[in-house]
C-alpha positions as CSV (number, residue, x, y, z in Angstrom):
1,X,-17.7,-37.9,-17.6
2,X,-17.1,-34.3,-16.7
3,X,-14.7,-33.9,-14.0
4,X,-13.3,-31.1,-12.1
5,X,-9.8,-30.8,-10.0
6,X,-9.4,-27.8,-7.3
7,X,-6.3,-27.1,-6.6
8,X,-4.1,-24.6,-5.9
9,X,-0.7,-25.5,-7.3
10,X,-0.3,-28.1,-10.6
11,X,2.5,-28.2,-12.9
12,X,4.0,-26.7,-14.3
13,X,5.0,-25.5,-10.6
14,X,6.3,-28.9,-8.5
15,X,5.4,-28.1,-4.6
16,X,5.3,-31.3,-3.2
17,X,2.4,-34.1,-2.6
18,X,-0.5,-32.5,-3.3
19,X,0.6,-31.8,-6.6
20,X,1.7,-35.0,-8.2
21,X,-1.2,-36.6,-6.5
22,X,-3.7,-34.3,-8.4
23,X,-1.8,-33.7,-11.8
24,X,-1.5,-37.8,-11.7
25,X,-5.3,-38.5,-10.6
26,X,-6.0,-35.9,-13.4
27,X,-4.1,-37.3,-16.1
28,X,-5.2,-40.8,-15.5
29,X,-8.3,-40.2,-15.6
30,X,-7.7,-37.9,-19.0
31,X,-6.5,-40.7,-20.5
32,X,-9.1,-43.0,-19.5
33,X,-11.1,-40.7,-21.9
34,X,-13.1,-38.5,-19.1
35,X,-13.0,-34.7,-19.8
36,X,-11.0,-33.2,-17.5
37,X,-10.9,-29.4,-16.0
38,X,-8.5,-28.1,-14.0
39,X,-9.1,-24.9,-11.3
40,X,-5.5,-23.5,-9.8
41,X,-3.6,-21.0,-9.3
42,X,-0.3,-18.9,-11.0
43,X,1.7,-19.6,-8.0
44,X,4.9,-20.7,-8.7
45,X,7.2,-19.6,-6.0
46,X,6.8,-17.0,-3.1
47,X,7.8,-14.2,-5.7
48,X,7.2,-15.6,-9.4
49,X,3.7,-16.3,-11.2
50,X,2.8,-18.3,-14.2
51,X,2.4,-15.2,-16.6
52,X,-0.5,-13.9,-18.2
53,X,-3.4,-14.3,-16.5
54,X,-5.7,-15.2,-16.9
55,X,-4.6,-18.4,-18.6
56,X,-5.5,-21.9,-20.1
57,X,-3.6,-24.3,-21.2
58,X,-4.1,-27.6,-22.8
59,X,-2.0,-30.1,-20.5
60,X,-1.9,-34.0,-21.6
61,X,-5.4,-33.8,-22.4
62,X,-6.7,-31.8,-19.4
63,X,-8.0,-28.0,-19.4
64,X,-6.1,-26.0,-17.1
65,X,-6.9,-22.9,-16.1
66,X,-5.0,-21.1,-14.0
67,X,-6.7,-18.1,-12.5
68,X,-4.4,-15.2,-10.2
69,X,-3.3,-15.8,-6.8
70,X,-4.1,-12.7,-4.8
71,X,-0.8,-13.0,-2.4
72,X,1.8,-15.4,-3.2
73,X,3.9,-14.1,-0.3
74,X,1.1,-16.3,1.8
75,X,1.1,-19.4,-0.6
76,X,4.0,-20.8,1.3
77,X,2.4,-21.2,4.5
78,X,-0.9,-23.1,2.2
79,X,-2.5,-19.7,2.2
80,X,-3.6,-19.1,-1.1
81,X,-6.3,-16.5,-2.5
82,X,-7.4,-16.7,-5.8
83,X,-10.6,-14.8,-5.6
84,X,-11.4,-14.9,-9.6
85,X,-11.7,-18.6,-9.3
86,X,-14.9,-18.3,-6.7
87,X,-16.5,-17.1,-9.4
88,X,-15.8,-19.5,-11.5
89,X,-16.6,-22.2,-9.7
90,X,-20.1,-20.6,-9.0
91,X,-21.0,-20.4,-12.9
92,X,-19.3,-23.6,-13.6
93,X,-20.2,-26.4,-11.2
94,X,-23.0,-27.2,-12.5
95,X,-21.1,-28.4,-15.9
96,X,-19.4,-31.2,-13.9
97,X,-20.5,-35.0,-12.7
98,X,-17.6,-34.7,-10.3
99,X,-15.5,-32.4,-8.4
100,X,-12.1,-33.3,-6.9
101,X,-10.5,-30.7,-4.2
102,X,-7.5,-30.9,-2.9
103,X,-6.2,-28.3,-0.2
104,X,-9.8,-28.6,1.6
105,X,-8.5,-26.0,3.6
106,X,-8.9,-23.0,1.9
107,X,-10.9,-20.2,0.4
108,X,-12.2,-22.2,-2.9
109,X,-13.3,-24.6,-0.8
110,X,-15.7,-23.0,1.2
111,X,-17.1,-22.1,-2.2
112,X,-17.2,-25.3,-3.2
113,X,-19.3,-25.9,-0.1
């Protein structure tokens, strides 16, 4: 199965609930042998980014692909804005049997809408 996670922060970056709860949904079901994509962002703190952008990165199994958050000054307050990825999710849904947002409060989800 193909399966897509939204989220805007994943490890490498630790911020809390949201993201153990997706990285460990994701890699569980990586391991159960589903194919596994991963939307976020390069936010790692209010004034550091995951460099290079934009990246991928092969993470127990799971394609990662961290696209650029517009403002991480925001991010703290759940404001992210990671326009790149709306695109991305437009040409891509329609390779997955399953999408899996966290954060359903925020600008990739009303383009996952």
């Amino acid at each position: 199965m193909e399966i897509l996670f939204v989220t805007m922060t994943f490890p490498p970056k630790s911020y809390g609930g949201v993201t153990t709860v997706s990285y460990n949904m994701a890699r569980a079901l990586a391991r159960l042998g589903h194919n596994v994509t991963v939307f976020t962002t390069d936010y790692r703190d209010k004034l550091s980014r995951i460099s290079g952008m934009p990246q991928i990165e092969s993470i127990e199994g799971m394609a990662t692909l961290y696209f650029l958050n517009a403002s991480n000054r925001r991010a703290p307050n759940r404001i992210f804005l990671p326009l790149t990825m709306i695109g991305a999710i437009q040409k891509r849904l329609p390779d997955f049997d399953i999408v899996h947002l966290h954060d359903f409060r925020s600008i990739p989800a009303v383009a996952l809408h």
